[in-house]
Jmol script that loads the backbone (N, CA, C; Angstrom):
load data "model"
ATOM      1  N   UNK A   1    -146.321  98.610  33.013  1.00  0.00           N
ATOM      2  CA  UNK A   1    -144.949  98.544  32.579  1.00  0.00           C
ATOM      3  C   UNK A   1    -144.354  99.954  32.545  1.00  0.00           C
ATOM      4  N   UNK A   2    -143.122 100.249  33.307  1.00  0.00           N
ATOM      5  CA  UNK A   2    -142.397 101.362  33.077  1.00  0.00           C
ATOM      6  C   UNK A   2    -142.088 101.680  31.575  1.00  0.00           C
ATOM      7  N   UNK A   3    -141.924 102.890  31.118  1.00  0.00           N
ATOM      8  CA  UNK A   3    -141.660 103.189  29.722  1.00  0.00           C
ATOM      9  C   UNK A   3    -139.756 103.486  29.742  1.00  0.00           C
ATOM     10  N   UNK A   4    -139.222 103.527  29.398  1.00  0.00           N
ATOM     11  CA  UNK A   4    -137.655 103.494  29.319  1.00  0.00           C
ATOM     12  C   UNK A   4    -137.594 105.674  29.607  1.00  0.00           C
ATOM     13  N   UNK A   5    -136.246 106.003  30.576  1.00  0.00           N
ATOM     14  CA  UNK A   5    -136.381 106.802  30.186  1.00  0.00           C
ATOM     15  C   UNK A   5    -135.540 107.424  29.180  1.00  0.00           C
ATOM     16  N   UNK A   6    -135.638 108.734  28.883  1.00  0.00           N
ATOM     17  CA  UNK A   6    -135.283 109.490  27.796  1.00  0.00           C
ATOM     18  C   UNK A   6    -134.145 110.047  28.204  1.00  0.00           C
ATOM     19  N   UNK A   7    -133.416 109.971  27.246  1.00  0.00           N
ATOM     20  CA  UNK A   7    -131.589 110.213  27.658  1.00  0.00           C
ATOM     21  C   UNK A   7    -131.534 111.683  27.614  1.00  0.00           C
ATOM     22  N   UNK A   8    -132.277 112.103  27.229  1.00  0.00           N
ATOM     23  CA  UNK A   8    -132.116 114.146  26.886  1.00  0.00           C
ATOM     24  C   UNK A   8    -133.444 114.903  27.702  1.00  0.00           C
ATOM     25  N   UNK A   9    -133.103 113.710  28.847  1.00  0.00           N
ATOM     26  CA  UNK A   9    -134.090 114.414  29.988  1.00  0.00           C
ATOM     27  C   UNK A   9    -133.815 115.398  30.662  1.00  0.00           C
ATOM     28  N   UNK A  10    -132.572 115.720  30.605  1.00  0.00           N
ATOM     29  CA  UNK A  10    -132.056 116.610  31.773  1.00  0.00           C
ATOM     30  C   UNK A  10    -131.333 117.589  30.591  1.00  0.00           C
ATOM     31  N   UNK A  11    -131.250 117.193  29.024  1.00  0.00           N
ATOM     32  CA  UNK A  11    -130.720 118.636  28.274  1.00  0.00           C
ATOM     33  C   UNK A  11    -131.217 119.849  28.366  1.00  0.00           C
ATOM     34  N   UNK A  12    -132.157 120.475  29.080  1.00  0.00           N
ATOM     35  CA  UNK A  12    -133.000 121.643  28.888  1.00  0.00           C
ATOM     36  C   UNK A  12    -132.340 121.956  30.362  1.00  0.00           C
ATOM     37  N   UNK A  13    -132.110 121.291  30.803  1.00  0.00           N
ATOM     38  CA  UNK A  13    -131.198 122.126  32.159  1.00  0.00           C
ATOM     39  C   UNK A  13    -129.886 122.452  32.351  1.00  0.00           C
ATOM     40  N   UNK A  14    -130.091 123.752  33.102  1.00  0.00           N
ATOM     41  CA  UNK A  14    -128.384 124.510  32.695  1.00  0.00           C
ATOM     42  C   UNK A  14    -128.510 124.867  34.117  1.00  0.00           C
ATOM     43  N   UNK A  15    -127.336 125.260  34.614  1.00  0.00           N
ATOM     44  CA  UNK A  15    -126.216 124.080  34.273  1.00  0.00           C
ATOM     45  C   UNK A  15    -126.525 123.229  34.372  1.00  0.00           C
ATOM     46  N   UNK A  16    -125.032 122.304  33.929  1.00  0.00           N
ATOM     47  CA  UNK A  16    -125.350 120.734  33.687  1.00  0.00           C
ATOM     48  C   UNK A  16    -124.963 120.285  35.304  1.00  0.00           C
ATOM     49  N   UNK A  17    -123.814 121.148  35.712  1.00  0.00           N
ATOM     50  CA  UNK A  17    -123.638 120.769  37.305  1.00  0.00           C
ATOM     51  C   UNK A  17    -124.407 121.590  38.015  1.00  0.00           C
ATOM     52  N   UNK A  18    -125.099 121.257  38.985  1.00  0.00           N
ATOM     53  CA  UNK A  18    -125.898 122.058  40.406  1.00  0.00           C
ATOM     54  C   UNK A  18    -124.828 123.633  40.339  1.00  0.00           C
ATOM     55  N   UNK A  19    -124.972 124.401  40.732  1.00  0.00           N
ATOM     56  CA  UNK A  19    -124.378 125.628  41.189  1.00  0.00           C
ATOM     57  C   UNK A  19    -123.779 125.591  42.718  1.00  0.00           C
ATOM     58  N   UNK A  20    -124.506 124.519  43.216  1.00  0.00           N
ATOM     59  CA  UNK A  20    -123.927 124.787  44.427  1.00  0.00           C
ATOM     60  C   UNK A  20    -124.354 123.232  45.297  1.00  0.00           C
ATOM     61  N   UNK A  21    -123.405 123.187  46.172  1.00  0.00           N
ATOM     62  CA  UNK A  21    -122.830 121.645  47.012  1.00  0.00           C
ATOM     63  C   UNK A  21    -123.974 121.729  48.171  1.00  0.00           C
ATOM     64  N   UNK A  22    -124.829 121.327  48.236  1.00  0.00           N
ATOM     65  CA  UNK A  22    -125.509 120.892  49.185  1.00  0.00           C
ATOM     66  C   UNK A  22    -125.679 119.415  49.861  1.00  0.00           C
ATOM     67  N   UNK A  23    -125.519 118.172  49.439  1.00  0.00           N
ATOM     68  CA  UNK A  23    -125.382 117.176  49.033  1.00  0.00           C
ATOM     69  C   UNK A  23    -124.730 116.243  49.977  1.00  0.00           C
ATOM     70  N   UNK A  24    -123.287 117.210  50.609  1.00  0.00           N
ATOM     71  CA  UNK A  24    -122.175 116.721  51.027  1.00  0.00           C
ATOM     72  C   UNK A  24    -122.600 115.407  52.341  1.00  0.00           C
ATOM     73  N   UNK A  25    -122.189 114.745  52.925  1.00  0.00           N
ATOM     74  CA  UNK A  25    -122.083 113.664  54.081  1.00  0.00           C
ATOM     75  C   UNK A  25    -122.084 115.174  55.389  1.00  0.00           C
ATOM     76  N   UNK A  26    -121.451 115.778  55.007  1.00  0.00           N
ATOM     77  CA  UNK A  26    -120.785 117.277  56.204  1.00  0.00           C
ATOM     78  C   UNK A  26    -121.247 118.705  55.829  1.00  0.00           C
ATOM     79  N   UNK A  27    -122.110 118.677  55.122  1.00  0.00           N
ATOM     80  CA  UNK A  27    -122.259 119.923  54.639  1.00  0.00           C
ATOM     81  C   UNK A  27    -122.744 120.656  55.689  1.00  0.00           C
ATOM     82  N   UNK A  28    -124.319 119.882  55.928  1.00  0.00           N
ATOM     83  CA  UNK A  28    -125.385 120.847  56.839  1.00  0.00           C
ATOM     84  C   UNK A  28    -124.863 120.639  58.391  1.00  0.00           C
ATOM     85  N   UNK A  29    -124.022 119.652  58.585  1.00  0.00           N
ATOM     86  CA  UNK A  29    -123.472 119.904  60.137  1.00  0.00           C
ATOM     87  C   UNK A  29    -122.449 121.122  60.035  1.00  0.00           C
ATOM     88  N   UNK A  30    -121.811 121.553  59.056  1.00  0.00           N
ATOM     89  CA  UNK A  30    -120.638 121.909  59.257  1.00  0.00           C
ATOM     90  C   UNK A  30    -121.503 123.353  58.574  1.00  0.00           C
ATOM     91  N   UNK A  31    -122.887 123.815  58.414  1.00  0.00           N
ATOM     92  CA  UNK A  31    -123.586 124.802  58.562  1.00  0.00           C
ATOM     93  C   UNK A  31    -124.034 125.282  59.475  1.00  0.00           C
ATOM     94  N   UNK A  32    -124.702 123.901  60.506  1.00  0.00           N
ATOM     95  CA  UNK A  32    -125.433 124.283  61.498  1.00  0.00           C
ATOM     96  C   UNK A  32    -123.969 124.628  63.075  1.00  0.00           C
ATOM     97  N   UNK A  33    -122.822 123.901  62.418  1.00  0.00           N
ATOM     98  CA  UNK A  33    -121.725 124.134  63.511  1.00  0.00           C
ATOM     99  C   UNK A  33    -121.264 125.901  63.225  1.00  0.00           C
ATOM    100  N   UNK A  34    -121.463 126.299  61.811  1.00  0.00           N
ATOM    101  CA  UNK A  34    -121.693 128.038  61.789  1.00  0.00           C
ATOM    102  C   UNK A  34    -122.556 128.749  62.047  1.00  0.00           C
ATOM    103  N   UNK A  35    -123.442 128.120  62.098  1.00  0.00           N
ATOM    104  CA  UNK A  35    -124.577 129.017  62.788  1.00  0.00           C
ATOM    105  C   UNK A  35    -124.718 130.041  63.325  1.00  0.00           C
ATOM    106  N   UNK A  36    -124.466 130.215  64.567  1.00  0.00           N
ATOM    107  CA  UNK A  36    -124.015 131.135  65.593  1.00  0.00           C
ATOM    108  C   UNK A  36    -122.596 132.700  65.351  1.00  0.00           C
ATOM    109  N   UNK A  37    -121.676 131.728  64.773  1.00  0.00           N
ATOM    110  CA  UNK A  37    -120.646 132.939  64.451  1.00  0.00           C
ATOM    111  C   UNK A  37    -119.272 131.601  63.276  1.00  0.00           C
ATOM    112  N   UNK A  38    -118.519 132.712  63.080  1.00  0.00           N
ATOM    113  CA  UNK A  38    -117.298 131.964  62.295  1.00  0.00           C
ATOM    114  C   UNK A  38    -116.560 131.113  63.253  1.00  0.00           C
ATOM    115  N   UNK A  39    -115.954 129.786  62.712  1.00  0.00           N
ATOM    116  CA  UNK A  39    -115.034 128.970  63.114  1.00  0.00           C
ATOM    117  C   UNK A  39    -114.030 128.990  62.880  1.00  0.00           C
ATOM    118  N   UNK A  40    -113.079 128.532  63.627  1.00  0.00           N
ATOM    119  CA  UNK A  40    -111.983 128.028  62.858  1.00  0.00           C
ATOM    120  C   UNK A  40    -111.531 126.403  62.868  1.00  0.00           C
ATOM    121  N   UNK A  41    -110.563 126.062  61.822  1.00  0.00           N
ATOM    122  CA  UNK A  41    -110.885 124.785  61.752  1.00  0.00           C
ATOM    123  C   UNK A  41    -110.830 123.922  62.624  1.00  0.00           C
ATOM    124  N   UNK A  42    -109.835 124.111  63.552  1.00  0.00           N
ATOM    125  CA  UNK A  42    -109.531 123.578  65.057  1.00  0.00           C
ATOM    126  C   UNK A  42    -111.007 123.165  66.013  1.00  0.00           C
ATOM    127  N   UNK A  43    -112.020 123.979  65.248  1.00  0.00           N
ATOM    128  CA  UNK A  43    -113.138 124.077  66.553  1.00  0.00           C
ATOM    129  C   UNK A  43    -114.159 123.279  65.978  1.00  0.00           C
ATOM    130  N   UNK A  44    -114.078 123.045  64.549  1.00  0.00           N
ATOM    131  CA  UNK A  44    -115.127 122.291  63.481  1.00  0.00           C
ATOM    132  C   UNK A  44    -114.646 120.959  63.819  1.00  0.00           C
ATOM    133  N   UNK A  45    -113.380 120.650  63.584  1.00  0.00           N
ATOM    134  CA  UNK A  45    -112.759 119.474  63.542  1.00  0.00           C
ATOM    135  C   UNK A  45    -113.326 118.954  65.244  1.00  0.00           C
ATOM    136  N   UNK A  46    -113.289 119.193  66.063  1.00  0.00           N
ATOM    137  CA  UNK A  46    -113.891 119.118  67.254  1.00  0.00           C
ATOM    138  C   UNK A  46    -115.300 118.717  67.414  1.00  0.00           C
ATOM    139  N   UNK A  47    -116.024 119.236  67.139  1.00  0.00           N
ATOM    140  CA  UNK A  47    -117.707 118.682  66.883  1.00  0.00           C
ATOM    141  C   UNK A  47    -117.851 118.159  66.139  1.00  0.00           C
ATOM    142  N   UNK A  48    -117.333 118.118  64.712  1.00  0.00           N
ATOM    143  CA  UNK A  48    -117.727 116.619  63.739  1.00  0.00           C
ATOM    144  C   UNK A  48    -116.467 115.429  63.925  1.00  0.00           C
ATOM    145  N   UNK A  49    -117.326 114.879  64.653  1.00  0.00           N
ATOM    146  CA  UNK A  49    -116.969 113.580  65.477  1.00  0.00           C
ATOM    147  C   UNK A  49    -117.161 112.570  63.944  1.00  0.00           C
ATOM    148  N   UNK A  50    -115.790 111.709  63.864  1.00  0.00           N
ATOM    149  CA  UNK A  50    -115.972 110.618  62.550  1.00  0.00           C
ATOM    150  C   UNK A  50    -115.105 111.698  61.452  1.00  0.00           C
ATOM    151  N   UNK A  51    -114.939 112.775  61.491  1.00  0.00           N
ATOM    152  CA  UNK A  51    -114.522 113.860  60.366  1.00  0.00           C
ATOM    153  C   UNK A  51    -112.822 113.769  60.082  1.00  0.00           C
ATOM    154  N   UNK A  52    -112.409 113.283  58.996  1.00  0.00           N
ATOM    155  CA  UNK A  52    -110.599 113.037  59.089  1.00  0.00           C
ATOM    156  C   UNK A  52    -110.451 114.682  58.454  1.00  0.00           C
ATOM    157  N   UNK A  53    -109.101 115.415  59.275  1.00  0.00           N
ATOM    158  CA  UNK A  53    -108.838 116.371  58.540  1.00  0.00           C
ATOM    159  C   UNK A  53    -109.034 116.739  57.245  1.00  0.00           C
ATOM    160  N   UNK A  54    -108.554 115.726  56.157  1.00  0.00           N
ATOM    161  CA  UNK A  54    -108.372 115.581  54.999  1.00  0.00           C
ATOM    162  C   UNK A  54    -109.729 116.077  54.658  1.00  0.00           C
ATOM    163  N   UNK A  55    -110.746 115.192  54.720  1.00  0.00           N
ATOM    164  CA  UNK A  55    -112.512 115.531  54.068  1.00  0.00           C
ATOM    165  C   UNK A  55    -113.218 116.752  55.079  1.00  0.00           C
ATOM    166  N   UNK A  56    -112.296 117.034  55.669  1.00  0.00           N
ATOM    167  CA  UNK A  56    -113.012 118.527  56.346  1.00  0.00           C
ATOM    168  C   UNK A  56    -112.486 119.787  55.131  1.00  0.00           C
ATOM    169  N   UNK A  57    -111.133 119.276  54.958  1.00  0.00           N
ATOM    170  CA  UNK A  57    -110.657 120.570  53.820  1.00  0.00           C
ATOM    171  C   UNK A  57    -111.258 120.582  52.897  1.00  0.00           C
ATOM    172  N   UNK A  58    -111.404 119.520  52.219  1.00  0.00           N
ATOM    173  CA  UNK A  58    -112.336 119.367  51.065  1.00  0.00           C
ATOM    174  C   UNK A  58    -113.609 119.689  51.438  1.00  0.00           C
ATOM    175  N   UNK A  59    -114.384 119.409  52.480  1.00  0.00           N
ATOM    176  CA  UNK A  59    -115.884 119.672  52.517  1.00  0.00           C
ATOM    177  C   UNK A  59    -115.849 121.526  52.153  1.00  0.00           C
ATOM    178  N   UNK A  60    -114.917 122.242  52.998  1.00  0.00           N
ATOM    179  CA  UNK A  60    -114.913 122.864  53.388  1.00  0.00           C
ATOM    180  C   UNK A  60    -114.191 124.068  52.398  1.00  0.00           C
ATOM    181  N   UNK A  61    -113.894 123.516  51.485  1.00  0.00           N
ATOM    182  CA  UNK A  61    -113.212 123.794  50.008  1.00  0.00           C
ATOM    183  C   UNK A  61    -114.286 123.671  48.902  1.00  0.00           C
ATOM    184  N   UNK A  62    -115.029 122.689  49.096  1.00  0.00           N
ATOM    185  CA  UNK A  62    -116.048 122.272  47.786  1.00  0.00           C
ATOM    186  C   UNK A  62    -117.363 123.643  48.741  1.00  0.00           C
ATOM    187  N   UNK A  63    -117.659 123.412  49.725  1.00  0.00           N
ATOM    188  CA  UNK A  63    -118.547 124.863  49.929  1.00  0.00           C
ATOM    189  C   UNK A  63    -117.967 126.362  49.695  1.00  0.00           C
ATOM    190  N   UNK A  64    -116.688 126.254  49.697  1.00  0.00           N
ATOM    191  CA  UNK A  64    -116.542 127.509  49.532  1.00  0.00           C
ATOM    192  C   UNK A  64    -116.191 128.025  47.939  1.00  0.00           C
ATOM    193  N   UNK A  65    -116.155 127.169  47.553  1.00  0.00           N
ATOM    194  CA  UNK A  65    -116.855 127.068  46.103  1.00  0.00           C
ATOM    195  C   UNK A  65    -117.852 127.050  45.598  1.00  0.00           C
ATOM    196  N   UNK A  66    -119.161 126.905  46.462  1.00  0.00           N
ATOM    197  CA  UNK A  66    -120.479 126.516  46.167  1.00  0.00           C
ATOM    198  C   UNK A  66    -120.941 127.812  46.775  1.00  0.00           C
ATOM    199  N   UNK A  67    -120.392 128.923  47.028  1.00  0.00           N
ATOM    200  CA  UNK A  67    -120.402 130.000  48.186  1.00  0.00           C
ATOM    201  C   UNK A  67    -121.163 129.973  49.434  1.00  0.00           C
ATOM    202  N   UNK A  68    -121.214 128.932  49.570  1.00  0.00           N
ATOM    203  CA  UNK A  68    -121.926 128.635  50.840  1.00  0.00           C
ATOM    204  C   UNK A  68    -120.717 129.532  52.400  1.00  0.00           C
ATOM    205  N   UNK A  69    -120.110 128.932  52.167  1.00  0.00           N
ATOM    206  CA  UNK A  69    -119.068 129.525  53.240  1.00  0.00           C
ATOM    207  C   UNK A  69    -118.175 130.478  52.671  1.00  0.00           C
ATOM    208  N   UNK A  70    -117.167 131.465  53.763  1.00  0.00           N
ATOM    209  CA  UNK A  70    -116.139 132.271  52.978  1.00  0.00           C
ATOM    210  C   UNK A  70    -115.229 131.935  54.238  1.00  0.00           C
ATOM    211  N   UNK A  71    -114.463 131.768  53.591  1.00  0.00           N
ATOM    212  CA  UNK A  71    -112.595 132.094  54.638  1.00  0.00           C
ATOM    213  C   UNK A  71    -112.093 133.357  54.515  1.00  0.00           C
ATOM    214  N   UNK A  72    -111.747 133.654  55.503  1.00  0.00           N
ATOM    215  CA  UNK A  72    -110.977 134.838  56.131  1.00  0.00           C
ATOM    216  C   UNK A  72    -109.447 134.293  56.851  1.00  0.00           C
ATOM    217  N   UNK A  73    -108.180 134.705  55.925  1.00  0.00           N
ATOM    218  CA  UNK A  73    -106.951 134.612  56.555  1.00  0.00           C
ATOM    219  C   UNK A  73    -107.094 135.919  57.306  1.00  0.00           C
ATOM    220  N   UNK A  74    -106.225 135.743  58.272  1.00  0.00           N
ATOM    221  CA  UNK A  74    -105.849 137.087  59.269  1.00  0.00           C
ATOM    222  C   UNK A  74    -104.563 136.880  59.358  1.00  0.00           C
ATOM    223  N   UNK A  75    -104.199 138.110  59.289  1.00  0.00           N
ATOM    224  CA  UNK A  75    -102.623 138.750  58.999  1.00  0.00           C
ATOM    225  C   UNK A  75    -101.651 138.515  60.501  1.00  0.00           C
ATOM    226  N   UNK A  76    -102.024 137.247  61.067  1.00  0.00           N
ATOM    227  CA  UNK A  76    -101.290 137.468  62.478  1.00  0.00           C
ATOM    228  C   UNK A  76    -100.223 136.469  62.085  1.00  0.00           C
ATOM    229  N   UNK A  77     -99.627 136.227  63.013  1.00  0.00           N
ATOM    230  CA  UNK A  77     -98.476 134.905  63.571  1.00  0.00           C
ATOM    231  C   UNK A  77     -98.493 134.172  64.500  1.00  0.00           C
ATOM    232  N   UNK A  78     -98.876 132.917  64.614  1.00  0.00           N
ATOM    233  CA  UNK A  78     -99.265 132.353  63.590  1.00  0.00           C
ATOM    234  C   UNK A  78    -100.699 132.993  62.755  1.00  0.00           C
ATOM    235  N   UNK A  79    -100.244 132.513  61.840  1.00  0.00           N
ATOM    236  CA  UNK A  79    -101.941 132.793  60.704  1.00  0.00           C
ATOM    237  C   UNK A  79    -102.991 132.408  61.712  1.00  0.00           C
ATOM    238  N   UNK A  80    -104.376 133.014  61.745  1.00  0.00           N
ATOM    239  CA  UNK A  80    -105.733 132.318  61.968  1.00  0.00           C
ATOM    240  C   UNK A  80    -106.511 132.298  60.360  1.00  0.00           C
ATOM    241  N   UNK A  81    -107.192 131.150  60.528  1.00  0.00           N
ATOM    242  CA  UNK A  81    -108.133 131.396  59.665  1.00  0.00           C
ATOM    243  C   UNK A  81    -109.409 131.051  60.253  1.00  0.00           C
ATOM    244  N   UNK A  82    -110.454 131.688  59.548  1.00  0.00           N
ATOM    245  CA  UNK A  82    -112.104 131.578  60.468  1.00  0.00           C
ATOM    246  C   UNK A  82    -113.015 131.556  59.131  1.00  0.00           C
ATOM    247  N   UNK A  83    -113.700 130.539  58.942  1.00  0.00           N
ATOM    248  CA  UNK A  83    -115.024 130.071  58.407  1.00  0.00           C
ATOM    249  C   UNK A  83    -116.518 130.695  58.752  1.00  0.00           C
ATOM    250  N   UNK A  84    -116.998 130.902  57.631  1.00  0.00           N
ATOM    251  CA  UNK A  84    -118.300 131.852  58.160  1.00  0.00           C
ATOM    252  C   UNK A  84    -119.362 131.136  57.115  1.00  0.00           C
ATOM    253  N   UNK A  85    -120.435 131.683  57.189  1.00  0.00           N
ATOM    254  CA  UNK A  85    -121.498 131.353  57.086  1.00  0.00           C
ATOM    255  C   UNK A  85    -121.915 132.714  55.563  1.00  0.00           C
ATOM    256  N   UNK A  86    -121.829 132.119  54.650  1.00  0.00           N
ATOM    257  CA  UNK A  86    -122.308 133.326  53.787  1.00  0.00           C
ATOM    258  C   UNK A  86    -124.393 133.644  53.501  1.00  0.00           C
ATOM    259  N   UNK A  87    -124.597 134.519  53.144  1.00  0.00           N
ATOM    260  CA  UNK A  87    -126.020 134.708  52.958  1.00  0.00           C
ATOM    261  C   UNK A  87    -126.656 133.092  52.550  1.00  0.00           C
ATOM    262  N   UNK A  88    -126.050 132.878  51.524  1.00  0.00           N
ATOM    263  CA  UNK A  88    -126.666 131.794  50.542  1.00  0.00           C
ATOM    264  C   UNK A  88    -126.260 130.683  51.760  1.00  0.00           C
ATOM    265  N   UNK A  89    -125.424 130.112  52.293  1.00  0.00           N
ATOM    266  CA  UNK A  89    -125.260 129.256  53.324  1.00  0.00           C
ATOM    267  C   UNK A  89    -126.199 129.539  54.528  1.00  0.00           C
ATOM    268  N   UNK A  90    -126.875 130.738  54.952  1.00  0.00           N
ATOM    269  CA  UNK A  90    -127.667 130.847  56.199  1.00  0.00           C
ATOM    270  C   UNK A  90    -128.970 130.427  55.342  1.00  0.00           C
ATOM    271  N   UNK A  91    -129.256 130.383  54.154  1.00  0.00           N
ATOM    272  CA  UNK A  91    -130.217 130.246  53.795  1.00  0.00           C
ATOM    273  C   UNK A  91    -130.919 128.661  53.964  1.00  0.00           C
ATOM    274  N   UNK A  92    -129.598 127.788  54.196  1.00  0.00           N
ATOM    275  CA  UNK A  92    -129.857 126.359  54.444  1.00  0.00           C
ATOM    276  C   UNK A  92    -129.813 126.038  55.699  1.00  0.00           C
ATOM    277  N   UNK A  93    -130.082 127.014  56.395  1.00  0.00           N
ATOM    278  CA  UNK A  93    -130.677 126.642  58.004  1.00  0.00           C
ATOM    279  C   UNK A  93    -131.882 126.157  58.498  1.00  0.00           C
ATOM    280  N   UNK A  94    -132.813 126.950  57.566  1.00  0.00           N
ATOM    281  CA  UNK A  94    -134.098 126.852  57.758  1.00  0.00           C
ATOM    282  C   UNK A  94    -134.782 125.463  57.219  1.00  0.00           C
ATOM    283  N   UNK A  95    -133.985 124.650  56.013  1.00  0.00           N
ATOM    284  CA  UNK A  95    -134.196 123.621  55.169  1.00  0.00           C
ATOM    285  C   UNK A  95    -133.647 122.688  56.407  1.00  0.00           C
ATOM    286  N   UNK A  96    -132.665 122.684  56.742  1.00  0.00           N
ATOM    287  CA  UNK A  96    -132.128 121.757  58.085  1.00  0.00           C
ATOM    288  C   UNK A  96    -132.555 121.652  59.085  1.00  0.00           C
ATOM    289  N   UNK A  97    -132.996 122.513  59.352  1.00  0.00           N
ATOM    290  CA  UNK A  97    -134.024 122.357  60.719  1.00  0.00           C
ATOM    291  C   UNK A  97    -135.314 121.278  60.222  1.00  0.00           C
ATOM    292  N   UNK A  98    -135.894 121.871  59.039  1.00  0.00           N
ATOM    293  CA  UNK A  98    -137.593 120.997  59.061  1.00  0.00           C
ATOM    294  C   UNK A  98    -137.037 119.705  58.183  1.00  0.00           C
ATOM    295  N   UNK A  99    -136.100 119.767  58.304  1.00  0.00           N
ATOM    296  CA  UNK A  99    -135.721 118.194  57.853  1.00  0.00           C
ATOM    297  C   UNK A  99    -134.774 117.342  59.076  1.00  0.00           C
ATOM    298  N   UNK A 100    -134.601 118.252  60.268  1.00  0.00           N
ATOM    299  CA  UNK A 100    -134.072 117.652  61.518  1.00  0.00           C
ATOM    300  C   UNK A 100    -135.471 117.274  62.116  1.00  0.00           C
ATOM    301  N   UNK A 101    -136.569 118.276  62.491  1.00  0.00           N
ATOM    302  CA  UNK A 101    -137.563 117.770  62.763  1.00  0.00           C
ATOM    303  C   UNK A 101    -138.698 116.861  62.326  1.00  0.00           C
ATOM    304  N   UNK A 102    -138.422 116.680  60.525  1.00  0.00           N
ATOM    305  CA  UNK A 102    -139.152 115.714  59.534  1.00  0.00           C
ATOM    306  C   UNK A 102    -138.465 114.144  60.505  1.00  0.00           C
ATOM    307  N   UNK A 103    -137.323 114.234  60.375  1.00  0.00           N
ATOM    308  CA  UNK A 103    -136.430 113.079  61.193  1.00  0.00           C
ATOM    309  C   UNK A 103    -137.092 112.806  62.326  1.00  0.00           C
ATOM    310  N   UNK A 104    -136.866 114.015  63.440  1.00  0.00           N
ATOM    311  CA  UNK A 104    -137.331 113.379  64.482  1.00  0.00           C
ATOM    312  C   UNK A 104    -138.621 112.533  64.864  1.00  0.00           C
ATOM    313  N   UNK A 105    -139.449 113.368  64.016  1.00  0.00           N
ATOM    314  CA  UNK A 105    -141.343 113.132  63.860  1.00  0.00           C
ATOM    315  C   UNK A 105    -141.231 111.606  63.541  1.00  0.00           C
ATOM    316  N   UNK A 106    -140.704 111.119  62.197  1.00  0.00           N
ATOM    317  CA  UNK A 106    -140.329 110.069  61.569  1.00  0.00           C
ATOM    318  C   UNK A 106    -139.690 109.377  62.421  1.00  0.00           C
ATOM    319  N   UNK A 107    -139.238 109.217  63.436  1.00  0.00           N
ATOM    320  CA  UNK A 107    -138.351 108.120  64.661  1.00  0.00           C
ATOM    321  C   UNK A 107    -139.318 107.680  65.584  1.00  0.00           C
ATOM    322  N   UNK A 108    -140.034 109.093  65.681  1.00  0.00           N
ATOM    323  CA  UNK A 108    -140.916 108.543  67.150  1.00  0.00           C
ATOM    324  C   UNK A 108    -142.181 108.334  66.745  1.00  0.00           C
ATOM    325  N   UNK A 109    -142.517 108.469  65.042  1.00  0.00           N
ATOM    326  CA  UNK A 109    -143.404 107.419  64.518  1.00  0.00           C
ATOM    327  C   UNK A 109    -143.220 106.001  65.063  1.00  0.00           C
ATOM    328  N   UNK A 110    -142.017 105.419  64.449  1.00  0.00           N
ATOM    329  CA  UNK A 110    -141.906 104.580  64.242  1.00  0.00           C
ATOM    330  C   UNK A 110    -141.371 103.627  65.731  1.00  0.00           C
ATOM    331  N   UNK A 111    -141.309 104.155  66.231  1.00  0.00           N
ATOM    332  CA  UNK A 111    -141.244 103.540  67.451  1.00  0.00           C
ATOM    333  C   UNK A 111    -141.650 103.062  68.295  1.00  0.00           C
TER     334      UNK A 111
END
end "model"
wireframe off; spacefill off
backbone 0.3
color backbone group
């Protein structure tokens, strides 16, 4: 028999919210689409195929809150803006990969 759990299981942990958005439906594509160099949104919106403007700003708003990413306005006309990849965001490359290849291993198990 399971024992019930304890409601002040998680009081000894601080914060009470994660520090940072990993989680997202778009997160680690819209890491691994930085990879290489900064985007801009025009070029993200392009490879995440299924992605409505709307939940790209937000994805892309809730990481840059989570400092995963940083925006850069540039002072031109029209404005550009370009998406980058911060330290703490390259750091979830390496987690995405052995969990792209945990996937793959896991498919052609099962197949």
């Amino acid at each position: 028999m399971n024992h019930p759990l304890d409601p002040d299981m998680f009081a000894n942990c601080l914060p009470l919210r994660p520090p940072i958005q990993i989680g997202g439906k778009w997160t680690a594509k819209i890491v691994v689409s930085l990879s290489a160099a900064p985007r801009r949104f025009s070029e993200l919106e392009a490879v995440l195929i299924g992605i409505t403007p709307k939940v790209l700003t937000e994805s892309l708003r809730a990481m840059q809150d989570s400092k995963l990413i940083t925006r850069t306005t540039y002072d031109e006309h029209p404005p550009r803006v370009e998406y980058a990849l911060t330290p703490l965001g390259r750091s979830l490359l390496e987690p995405i990969a052995v969990a792209c290849r945990w996937i793959d291993h896991f498919v052609k198990e099962s197949a």
